[in-house]
N, C-alpha and C positions, 0 to 999 in steps of 0.2 A: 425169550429165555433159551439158554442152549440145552442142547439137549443131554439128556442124564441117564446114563444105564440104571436102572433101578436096582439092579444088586449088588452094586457099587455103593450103590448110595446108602444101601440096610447093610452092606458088612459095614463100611463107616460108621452108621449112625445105627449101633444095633441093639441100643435101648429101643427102635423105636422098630424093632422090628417084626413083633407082632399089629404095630396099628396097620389101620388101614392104611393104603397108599399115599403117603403126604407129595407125591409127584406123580401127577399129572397132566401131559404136555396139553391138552385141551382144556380142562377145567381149573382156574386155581384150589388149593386145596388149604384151607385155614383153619389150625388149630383140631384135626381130625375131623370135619366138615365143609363140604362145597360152599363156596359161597354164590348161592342163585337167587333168581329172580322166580318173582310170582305176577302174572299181571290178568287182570280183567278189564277188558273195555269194551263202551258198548256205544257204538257212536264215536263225538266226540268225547267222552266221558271216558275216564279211567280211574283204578285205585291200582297201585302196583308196590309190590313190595319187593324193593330192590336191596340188593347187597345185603340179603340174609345172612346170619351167619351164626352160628351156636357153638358156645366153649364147654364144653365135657367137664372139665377141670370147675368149673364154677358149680355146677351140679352135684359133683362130687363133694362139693365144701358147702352143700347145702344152702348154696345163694340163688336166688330164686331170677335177679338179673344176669342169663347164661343164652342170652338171644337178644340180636340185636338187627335191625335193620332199617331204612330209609322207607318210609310211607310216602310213595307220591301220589298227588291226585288232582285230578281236572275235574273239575263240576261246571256244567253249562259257564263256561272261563273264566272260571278261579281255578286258579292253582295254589298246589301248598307244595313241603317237601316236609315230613317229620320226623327226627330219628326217633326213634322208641326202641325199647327196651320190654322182651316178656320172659314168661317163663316158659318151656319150649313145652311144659305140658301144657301149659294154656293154648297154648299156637296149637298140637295136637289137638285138642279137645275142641276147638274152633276148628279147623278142616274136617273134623270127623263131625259137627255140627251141619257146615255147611254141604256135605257131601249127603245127607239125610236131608238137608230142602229140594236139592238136586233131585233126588229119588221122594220129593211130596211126603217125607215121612216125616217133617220139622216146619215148621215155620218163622224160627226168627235163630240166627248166630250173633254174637258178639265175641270180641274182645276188649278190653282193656289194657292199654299202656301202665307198665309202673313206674315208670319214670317220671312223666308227664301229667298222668294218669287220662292220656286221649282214648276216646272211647271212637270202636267201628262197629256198626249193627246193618243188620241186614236181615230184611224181612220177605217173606212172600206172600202172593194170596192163592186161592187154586187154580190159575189156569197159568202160571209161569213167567209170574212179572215179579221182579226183585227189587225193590228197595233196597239202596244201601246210602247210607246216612254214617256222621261219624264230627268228629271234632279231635283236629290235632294240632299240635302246637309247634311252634318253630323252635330255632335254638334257645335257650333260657327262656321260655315260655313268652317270648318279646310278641311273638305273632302266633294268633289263630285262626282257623282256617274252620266252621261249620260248614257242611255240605252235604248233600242230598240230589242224589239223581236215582233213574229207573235203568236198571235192562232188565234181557230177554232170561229166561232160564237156562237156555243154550250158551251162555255170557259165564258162566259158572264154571264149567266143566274145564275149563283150563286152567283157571284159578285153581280149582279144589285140586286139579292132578300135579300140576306147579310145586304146589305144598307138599303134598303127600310125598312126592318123588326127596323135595328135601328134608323133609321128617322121616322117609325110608332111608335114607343115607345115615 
């Protein structure tokens, strides 16, 4: 992308010139939100949640589908990919969920898909071993994917900061 003097770009477009910065030569910036990645993996195993992305404007209209992102996951070799669809407070209340197993002060997170309606849960017991389990669906619900693998509790902490960092955006 070439590159853009930024106050160039806000006298031009200066409806938008209190939002946040929609140019960013490192991050793309979509719809007044980053679009990032969240990933956990422990082993071979992985759940990642790529190509996050949250519309303001949908929220604003009281649609509760204003988050969207790619659910990838390896389980002892299965793989999926599942677009899903949440509400970005459910997504908060899930990393603030999870961030309290981290800290032994919770024992189980979920969420649920509302598009699909795919479920991800994630349990622990007390000495910092994580279950995380889920069922998600492919494009038009053609494929699903149950799965279930273990990490470590230390397997979390990038995950939970991952999220938080694009729910603090």
């Amino acid at each position: 992308m070439p590159q853009v003097d930024k106050e160039v770009f806000y006298v031009f477009f200066g409806v938008w010139k209190n939002l946040m910065p929609l140019y960013d030569k490192d991050k793309p910036v979509l719809n007044g939100r980053k679009n990032m990645n969240a990933l956990l993996e422990f082993g071979e195993n992985y759940i990642e949640f790529d190509d996050l992305r949250f519309y303001p404007e949908e929220t604003e209209r009281g649609n509760p589908y204003n988050c969207t992102v790619k659910i990838k996951v390896k389980s002892n070799g299965f793989m999926g990919v599942s677009p899903c669809e949440f509400d970005m407070r459910n997504l908060i209340d899930f990393t603030n969920e999870l961030k309290k197993m981290y800290e032994f002060k919770a024992k189980e997170a979920g969420i649920q898909e509302i598009g699909y309606g795919g479920m991800l849960h994630f349990s622990a017991d007390n000495i910092g071993h994580i279950r995380i389990s889920g069922d998600i669906f492919g494009e038009a619900m053609i494929h699903e994917l149950k799965f279930e693998f273990e990490a470590d509790q230390t397997a979390l902490l990038r995950f939970i900061s991952e999220l938080h960092q694009f729910a603090d955006n």
